[in-house]
Every structure is written in structure tokens, then in C-alpha cells.
PyMOL Python script that loads the backbone (N, CA, C, O; Angstrom):
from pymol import cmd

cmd.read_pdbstr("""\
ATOM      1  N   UNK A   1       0.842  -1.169   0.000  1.00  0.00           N
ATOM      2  CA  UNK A   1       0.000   0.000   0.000  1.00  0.00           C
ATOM      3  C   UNK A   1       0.889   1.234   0.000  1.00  0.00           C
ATOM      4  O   UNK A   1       1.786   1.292   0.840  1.00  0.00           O
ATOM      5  N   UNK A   2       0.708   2.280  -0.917  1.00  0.00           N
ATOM      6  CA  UNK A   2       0.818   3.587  -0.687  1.00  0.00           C
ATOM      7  C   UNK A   2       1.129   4.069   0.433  1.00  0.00           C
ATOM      8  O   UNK A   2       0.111   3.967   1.118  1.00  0.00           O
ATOM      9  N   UNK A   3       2.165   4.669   1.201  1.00  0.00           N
ATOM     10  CA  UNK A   3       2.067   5.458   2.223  1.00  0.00           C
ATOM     11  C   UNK A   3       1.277   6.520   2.314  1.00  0.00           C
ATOM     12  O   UNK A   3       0.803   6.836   3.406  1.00  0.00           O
ATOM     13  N   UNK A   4       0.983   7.322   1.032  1.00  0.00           N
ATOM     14  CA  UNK A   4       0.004   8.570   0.726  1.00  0.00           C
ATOM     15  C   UNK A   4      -1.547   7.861   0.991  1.00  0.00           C
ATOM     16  O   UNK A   4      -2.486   8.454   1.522  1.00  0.00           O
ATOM     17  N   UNK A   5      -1.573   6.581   0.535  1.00  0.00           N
ATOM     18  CA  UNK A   5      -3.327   6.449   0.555  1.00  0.00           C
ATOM     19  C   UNK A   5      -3.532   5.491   1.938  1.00  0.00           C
ATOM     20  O   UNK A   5      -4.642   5.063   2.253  1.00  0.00           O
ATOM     21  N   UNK A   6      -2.276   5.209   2.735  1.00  0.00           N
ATOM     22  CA  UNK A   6      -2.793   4.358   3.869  1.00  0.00           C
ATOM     23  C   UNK A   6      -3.598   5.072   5.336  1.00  0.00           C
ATOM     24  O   UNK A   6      -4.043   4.610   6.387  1.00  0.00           O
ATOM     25  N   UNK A   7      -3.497   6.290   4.786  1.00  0.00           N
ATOM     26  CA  UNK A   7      -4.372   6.673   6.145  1.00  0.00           C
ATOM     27  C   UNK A   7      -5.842   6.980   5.827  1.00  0.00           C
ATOM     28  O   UNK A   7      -6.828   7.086   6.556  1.00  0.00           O
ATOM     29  N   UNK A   8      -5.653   7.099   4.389  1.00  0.00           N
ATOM     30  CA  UNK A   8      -7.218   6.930   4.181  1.00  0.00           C
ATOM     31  C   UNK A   8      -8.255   5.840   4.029  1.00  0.00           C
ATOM     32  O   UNK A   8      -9.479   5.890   3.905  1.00  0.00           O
ATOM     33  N   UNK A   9      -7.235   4.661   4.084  1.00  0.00           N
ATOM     34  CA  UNK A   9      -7.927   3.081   4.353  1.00  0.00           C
ATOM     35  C   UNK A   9      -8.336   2.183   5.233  1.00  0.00           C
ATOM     36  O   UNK A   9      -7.545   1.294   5.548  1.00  0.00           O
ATOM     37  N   UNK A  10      -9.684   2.221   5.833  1.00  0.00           N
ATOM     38  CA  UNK A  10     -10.059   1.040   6.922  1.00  0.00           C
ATOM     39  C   UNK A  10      -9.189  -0.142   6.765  1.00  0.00           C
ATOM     40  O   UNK A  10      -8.738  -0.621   5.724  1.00  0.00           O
ATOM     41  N   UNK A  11      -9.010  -0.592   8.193  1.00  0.00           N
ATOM     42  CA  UNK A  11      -8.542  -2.124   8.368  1.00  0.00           C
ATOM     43  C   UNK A  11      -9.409  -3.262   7.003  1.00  0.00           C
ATOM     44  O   UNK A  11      -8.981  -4.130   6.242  1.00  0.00           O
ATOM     45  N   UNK A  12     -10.431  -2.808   7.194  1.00  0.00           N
ATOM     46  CA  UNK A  12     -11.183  -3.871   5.958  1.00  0.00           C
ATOM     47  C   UNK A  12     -10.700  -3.686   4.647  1.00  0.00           C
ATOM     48  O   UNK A  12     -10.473  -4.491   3.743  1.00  0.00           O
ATOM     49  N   UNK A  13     -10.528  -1.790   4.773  1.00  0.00           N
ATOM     50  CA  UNK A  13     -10.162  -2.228   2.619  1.00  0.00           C
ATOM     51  C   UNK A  13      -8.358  -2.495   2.893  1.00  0.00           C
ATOM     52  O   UNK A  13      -7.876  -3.007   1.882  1.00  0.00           O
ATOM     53  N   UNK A  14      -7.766  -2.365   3.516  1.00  0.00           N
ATOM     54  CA  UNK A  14      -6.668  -2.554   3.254  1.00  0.00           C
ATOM     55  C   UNK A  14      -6.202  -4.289   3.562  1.00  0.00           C
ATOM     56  O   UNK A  14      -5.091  -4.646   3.170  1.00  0.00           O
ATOM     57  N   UNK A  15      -7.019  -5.192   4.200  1.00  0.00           N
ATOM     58  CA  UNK A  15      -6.728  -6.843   4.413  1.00  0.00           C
ATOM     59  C   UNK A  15      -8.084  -7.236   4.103  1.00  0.00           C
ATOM     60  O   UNK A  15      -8.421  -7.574   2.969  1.00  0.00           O
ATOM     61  N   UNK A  16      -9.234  -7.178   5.559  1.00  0.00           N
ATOM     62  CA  UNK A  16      -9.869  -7.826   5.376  1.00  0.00           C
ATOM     63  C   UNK A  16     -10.586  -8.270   4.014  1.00  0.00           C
ATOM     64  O   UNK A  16     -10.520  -9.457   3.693  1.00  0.00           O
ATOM     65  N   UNK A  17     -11.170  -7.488   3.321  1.00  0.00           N
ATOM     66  CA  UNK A  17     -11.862  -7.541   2.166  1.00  0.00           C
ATOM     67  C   UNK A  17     -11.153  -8.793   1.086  1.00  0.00           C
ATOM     68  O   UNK A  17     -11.665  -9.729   0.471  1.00  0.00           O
ATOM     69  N   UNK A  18      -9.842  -8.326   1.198  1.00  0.00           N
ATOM     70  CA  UNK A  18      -9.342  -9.113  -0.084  1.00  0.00           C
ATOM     71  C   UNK A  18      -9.011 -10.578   0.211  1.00  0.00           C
ATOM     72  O   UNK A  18      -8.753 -11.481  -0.585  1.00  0.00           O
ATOM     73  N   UNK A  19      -9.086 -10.599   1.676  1.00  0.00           N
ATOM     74  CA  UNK A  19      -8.990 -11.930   1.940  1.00  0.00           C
ATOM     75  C   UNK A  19      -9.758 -12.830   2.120  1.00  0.00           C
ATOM     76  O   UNK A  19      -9.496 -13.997   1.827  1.00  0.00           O
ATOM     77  N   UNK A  20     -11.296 -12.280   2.848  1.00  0.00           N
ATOM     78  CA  UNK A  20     -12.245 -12.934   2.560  1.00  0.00           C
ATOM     79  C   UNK A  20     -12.327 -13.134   1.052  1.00  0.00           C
ATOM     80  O   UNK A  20     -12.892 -14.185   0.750  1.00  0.00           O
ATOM     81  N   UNK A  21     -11.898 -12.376   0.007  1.00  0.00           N
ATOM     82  CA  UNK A  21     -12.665 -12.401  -1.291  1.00  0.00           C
ATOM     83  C   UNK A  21     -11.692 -13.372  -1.884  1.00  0.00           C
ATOM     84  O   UNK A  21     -12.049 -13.876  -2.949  1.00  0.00           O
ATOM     85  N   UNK A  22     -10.373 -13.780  -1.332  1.00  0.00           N
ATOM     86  CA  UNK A  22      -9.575 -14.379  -1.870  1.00  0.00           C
ATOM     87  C   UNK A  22      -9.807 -16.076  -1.610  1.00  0.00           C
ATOM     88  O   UNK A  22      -9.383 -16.940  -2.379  1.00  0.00           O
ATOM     89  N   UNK A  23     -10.566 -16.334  -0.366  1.00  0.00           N
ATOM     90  CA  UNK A  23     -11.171 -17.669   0.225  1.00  0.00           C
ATOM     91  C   UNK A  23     -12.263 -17.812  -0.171  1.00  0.00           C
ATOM     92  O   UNK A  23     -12.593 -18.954   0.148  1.00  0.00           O
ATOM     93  N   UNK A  24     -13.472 -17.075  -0.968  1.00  0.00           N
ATOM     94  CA  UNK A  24     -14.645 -17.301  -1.860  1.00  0.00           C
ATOM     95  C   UNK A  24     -14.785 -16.589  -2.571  1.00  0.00           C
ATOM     96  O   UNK A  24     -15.774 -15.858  -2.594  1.00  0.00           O
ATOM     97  N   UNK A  25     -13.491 -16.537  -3.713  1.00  0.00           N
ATOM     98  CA  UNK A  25     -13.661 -15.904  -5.201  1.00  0.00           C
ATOM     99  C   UNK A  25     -13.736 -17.350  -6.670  1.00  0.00           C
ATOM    100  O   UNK A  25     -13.756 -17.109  -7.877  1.00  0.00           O
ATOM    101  N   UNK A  26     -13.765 -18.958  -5.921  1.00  0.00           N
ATOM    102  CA  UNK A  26     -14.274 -19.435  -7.164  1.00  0.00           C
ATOM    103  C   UNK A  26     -15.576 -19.500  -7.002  1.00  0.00           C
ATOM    104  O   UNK A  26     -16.212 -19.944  -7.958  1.00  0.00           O
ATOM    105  N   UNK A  27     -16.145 -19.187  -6.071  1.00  0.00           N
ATOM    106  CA  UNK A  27     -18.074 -19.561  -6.483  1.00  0.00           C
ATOM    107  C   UNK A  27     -18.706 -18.276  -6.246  1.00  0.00           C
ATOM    108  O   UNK A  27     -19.932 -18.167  -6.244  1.00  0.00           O
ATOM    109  N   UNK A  28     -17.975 -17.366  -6.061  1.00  0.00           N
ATOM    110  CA  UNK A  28     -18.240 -15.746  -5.726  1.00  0.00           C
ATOM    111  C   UNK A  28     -19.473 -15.563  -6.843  1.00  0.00           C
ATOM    112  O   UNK A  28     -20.643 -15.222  -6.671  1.00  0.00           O
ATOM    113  N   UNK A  29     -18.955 -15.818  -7.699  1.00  0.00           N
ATOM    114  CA  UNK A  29     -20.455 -15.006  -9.144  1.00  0.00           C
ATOM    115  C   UNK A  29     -21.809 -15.951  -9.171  1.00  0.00           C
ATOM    116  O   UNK A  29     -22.607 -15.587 -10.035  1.00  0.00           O
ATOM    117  N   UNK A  30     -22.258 -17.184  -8.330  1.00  0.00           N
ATOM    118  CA  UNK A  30     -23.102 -17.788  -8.324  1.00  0.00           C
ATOM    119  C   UNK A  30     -23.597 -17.666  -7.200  1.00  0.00           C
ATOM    120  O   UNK A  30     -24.393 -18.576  -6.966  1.00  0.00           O
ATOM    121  N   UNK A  31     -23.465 -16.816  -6.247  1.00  0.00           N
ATOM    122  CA  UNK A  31     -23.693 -16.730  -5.403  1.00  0.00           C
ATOM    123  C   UNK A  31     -24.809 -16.285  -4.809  1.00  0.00           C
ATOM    124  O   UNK A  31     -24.883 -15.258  -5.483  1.00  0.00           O
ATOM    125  N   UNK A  32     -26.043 -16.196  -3.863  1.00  0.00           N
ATOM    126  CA  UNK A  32     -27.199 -15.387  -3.529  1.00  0.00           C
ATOM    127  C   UNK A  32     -26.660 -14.836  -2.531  1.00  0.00           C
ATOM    128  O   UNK A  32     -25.799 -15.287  -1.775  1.00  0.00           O
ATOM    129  N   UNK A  33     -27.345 -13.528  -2.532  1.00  0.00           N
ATOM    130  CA  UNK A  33     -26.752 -12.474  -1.320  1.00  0.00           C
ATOM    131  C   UNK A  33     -26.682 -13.806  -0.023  1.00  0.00           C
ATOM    132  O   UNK A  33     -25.564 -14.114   0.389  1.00  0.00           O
ATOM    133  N   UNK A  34     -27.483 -14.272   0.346  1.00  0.00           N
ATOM    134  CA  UNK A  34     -27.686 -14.381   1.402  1.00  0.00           C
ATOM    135  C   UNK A  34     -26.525 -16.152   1.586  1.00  0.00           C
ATOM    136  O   UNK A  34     -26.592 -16.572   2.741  1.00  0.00           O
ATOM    137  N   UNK A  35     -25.853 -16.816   0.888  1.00  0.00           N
ATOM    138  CA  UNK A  35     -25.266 -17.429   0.831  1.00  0.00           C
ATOM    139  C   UNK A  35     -23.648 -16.716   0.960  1.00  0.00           C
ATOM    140  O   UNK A  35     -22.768 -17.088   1.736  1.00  0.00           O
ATOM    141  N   UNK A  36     -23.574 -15.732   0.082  1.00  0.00           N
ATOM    142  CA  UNK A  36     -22.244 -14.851   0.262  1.00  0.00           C
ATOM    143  C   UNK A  36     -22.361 -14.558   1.891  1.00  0.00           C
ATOM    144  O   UNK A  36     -21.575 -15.096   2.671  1.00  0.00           O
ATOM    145  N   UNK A  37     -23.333 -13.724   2.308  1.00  0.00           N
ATOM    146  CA  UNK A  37     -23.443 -13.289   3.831  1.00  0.00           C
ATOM    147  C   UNK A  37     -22.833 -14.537   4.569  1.00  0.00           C
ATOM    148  O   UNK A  37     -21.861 -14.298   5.286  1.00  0.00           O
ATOM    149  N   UNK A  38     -23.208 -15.645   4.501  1.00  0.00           N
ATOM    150  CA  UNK A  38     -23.121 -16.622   5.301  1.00  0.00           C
ATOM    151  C   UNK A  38     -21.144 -17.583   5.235  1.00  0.00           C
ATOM    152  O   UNK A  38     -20.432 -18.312   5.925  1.00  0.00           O
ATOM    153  N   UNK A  39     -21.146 -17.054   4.254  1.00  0.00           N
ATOM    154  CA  UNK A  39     -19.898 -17.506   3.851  1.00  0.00           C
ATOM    155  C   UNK A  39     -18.896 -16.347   4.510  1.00  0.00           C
ATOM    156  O   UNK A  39     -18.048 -16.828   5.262  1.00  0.00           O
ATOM    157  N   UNK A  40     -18.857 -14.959   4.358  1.00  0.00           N
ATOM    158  CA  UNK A  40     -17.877 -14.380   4.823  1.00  0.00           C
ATOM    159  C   UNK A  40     -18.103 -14.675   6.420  1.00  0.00           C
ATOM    160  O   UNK A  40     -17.083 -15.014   7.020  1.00  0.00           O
ATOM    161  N   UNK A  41     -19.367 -14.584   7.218  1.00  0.00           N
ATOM    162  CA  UNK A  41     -19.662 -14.808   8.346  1.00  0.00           C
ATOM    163  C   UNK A  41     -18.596 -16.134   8.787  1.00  0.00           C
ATOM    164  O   UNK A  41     -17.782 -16.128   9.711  1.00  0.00           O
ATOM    165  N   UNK A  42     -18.936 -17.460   7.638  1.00  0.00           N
ATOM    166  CA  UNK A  42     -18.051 -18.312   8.376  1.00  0.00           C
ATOM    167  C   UNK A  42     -16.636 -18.160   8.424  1.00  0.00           C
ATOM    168  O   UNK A  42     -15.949 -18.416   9.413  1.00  0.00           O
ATOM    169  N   UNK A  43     -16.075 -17.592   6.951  1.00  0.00           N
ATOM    170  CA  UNK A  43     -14.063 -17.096   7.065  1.00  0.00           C
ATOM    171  C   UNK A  43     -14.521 -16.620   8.040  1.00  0.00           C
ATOM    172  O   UNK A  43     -14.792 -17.524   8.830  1.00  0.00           O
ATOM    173  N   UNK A  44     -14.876 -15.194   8.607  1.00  0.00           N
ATOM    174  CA  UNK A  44     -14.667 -14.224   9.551  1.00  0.00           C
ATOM    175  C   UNK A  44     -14.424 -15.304  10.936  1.00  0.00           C
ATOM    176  O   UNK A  44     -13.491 -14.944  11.655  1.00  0.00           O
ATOM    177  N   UNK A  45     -14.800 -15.959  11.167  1.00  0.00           N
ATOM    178  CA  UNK A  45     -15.005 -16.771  12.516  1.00  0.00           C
ATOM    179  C   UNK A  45     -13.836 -17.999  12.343  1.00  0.00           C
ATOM    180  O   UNK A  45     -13.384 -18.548  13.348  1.00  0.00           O
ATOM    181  N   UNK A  46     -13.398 -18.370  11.001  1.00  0.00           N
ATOM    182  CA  UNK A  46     -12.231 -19.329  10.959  1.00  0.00           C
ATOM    183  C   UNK A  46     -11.224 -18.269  10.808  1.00  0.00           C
ATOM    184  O   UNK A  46     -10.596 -18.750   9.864  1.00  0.00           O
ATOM    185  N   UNK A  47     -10.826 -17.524  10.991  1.00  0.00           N
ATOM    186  CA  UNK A  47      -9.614 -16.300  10.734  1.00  0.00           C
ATOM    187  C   UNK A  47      -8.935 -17.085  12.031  1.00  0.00           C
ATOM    188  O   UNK A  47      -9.516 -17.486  13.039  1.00  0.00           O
ATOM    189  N   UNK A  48      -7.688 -17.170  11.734  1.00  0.00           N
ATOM    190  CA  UNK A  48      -6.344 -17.630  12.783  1.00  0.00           C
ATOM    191  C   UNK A  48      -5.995 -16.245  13.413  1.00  0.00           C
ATOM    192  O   UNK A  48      -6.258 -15.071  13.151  1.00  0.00           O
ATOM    193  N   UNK A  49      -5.308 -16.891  14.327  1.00  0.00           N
ATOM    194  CA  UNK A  49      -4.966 -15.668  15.654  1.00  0.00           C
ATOM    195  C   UNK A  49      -3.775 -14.477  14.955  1.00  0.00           C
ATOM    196  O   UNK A  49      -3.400 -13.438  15.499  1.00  0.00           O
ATOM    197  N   UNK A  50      -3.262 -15.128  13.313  1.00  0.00           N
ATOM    198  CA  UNK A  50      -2.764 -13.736  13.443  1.00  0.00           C
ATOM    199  C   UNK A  50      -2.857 -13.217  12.509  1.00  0.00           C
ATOM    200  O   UNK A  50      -1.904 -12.505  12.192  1.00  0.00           O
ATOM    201  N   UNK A  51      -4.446 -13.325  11.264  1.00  0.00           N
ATOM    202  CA  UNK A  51      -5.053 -12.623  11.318  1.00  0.00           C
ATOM    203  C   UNK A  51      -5.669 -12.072  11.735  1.00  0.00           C
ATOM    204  O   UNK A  51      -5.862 -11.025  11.116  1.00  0.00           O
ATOM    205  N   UNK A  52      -6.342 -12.210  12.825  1.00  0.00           N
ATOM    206  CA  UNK A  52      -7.196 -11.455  13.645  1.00  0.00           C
ATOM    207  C   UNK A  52      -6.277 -10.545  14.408  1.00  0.00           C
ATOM    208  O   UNK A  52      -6.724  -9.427  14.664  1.00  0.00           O
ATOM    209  N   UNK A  53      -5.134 -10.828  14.788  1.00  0.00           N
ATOM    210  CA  UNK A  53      -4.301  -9.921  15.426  1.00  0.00           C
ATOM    211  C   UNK A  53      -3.961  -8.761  14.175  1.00  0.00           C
ATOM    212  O   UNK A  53      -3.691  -7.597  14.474  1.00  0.00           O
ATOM    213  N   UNK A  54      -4.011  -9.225  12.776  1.00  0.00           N
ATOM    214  CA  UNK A  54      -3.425  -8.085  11.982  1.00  0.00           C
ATOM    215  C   UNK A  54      -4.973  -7.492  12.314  1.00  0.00           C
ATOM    216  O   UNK A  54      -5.088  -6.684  13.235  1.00  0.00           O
ATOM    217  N   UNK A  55      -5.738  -7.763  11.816  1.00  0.00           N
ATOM    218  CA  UNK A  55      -7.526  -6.564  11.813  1.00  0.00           C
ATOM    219  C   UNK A  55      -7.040  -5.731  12.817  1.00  0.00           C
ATOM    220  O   UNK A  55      -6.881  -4.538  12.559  1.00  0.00           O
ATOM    221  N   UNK A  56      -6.680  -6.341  14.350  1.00  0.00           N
ATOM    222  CA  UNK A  56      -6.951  -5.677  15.683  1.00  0.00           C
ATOM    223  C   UNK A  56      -5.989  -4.816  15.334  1.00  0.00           C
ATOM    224  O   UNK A  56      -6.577  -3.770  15.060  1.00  0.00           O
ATOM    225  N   UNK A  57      -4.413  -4.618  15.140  1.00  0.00           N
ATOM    226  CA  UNK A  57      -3.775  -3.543  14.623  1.00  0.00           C
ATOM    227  C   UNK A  57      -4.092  -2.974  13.804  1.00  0.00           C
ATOM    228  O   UNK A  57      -3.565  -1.865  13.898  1.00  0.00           O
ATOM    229  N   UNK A  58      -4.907  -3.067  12.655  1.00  0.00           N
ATOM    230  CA  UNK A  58      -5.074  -2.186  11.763  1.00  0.00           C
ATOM    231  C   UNK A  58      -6.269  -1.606  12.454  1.00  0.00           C
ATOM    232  O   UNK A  58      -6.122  -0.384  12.431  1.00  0.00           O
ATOM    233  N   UNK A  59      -7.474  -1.950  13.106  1.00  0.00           N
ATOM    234  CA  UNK A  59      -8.531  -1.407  13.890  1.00  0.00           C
ATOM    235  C   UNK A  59      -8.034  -0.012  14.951  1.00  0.00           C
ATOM    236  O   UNK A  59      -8.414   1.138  15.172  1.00  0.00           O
ATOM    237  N   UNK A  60      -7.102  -0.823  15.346  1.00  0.00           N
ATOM    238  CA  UNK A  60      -6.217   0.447  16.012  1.00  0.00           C
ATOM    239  C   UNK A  60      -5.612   1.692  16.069  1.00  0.00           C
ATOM    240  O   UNK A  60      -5.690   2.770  16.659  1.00  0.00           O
ATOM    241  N   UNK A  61      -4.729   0.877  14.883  1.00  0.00           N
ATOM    242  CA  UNK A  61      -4.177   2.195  14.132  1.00  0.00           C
ATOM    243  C   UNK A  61      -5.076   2.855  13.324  1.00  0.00           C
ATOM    244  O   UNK A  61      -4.504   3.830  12.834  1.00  0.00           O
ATOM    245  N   UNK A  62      -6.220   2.772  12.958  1.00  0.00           N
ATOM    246  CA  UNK A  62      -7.056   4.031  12.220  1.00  0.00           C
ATOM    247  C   UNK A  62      -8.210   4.336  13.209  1.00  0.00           C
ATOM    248  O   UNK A  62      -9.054   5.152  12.837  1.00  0.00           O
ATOM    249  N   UNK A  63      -8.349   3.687  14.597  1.00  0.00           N
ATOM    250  CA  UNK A  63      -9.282   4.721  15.159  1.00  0.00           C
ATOM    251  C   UNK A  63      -7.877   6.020  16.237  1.00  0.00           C
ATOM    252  O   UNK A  63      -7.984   6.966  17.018  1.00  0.00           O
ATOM    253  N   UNK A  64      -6.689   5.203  15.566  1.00  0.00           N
ATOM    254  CA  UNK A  64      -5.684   6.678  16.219  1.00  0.00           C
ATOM    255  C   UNK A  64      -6.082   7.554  15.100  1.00  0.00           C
ATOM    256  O   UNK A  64      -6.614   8.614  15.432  1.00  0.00           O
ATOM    257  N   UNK A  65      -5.927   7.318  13.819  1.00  0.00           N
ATOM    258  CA  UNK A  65      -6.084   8.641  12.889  1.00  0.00           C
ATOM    259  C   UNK A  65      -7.300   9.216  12.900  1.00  0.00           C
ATOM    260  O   UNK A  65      -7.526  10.369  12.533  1.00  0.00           O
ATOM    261  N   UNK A  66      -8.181   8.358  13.357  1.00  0.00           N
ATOM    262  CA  UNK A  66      -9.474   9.100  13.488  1.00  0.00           C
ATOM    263  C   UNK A  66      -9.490  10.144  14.547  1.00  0.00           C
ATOM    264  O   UNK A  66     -10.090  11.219  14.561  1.00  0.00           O
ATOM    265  N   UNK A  67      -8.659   9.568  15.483  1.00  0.00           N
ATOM    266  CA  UNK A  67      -8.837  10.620  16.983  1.00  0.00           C
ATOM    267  C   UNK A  67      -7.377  11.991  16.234  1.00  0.00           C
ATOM    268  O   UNK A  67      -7.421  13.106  16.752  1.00  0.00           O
ATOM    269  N   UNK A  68      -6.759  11.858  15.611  1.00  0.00           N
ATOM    270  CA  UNK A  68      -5.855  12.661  15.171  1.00  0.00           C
ATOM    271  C   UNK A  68      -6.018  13.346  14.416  1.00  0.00           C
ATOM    272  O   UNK A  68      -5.230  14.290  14.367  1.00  0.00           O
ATOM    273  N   UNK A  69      -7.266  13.263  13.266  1.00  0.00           N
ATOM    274  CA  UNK A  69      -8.117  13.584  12.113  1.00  0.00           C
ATOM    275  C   UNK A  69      -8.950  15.361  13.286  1.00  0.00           C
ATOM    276  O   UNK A  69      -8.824  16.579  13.408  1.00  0.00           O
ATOM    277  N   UNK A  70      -9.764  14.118  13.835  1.00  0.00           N
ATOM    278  CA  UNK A  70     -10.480  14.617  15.060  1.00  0.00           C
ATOM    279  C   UNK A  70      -9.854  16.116  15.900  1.00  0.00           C
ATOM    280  O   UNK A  70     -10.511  17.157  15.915  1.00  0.00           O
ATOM    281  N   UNK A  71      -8.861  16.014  16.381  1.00  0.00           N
ATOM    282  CA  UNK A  71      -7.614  16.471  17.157  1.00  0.00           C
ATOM    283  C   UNK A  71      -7.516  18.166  16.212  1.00  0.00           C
ATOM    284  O   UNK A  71      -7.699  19.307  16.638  1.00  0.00           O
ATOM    285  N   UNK A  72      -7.136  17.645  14.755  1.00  0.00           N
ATOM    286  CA  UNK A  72      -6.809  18.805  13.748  1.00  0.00           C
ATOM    287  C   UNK A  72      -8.200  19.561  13.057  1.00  0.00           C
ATOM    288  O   UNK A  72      -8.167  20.269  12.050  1.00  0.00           O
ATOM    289  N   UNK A  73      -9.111  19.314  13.653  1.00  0.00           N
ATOM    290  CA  UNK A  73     -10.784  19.407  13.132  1.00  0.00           C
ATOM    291  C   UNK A  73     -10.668  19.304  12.007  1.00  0.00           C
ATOM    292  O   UNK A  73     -10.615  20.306  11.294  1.00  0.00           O
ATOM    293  N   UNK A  74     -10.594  18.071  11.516  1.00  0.00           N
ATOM    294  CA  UNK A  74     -10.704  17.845  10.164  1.00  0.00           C
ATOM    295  C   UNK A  74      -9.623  18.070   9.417  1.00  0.00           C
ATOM    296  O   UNK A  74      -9.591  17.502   8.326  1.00  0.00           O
ATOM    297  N   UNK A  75      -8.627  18.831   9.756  1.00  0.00           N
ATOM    298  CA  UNK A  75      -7.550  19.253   8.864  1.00  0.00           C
ATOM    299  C   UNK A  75      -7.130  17.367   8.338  1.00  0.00           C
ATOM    300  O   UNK A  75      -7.664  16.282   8.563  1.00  0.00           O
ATOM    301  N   UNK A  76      -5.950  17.810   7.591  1.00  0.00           N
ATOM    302  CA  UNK A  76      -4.904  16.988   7.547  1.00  0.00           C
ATOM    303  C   UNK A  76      -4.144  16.184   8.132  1.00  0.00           C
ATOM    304  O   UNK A  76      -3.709  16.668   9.176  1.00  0.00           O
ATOM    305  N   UNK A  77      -3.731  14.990   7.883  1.00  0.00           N
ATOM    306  CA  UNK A  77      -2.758  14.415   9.036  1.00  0.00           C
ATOM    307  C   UNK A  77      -1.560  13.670   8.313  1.00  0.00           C
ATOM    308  O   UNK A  77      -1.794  13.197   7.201  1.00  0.00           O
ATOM    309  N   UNK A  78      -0.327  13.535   8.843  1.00  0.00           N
ATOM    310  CA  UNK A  78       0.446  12.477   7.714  1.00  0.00           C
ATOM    311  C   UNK A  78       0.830  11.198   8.985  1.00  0.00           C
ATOM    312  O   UNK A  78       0.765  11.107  10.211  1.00  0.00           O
ATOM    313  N   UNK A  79       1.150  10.549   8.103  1.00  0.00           N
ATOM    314  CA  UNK A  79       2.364   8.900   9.048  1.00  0.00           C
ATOM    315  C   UNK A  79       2.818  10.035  10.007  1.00  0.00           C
ATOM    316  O   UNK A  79       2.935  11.236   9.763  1.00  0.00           O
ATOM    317  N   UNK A  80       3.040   9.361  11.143  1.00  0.00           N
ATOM    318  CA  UNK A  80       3.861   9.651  11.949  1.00  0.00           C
ATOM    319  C   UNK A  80       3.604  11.197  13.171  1.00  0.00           C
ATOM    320  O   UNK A  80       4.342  11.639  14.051  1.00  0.00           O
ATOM    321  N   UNK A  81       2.472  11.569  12.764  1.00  0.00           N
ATOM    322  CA  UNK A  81       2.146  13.015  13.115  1.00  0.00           C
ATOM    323  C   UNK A  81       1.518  12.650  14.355  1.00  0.00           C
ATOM    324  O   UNK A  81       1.044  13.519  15.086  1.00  0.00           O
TER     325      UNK A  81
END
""", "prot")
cmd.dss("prot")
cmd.show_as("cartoon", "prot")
cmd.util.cbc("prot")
cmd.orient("prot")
């Protein structure tokens, strides 16, 4: 990832997403909403301890930029600020 676009990315678009999509992308296009729902539900709950430890750091680190976002009322923020 971009250092320029990583503070503008949730924990989800920057891992989660692509990984669920990467564990049900061969039956992904036949799918009914409500079968997809049930499928990321089950990855989400088989995720190993260090994925779930990466989400929880990335969960982390962007509710800091949020409180830092927050902090500058809205201004700007970079890495490391």
C-alpha cells in the first residue's frame, strides 16, 4: 500500500476484504446475497490468531487517525504526526 493512501484506508479495505474475497472468489459469481453473507460470516469466525491480530492492529491504528483527524478538526494528518 501507498504510504500517501494508507491513512485513508479502513482495516477492511486494506486486508480484510481481499482476503475474505480471496477464500470465496471461485463460487463468488453464483452466489445469492444471502449465501455470500453466510460464507464471509463463516471465514470471519475461521480467521487464525494472526489474522485477527493483523484486523486488531489495523482497527487500532485508524481509530488513532481518526482521533488525530479529530484532534486537527478535520484538517490533515500524515504517518507519523
Amino acid at each position: 500500500m501507498e504510504q500517501g493512501n494508507a491513512l485513508q484506508k479502513s482495516p477492511c479495505d486494506s486486508f480484510l476484504w481481499g482476503y475474505l474475497k480471496s477464500k470465496i472468489a471461485e463460487s463468488f459469481h453464483n452466489l445469492t446475497i444471502e449465501t455470500l453473507k453466510e460464507l464471509i460470516v463463516d471465514e470471519i469466525a475461521d480467521l487464525d490468531i494472526n489474522n485477527r491480530q493483523k484486523i486488531s492492529n489495523g482497527v487500532n491504528a485508524f481509530k488513532a487517525n481518526i482521533v488525530k483527524c479529530l484532534n486537527k478538526e478535520g484538517g490533515h494528518i500524515t504517518a507519523g504526526q
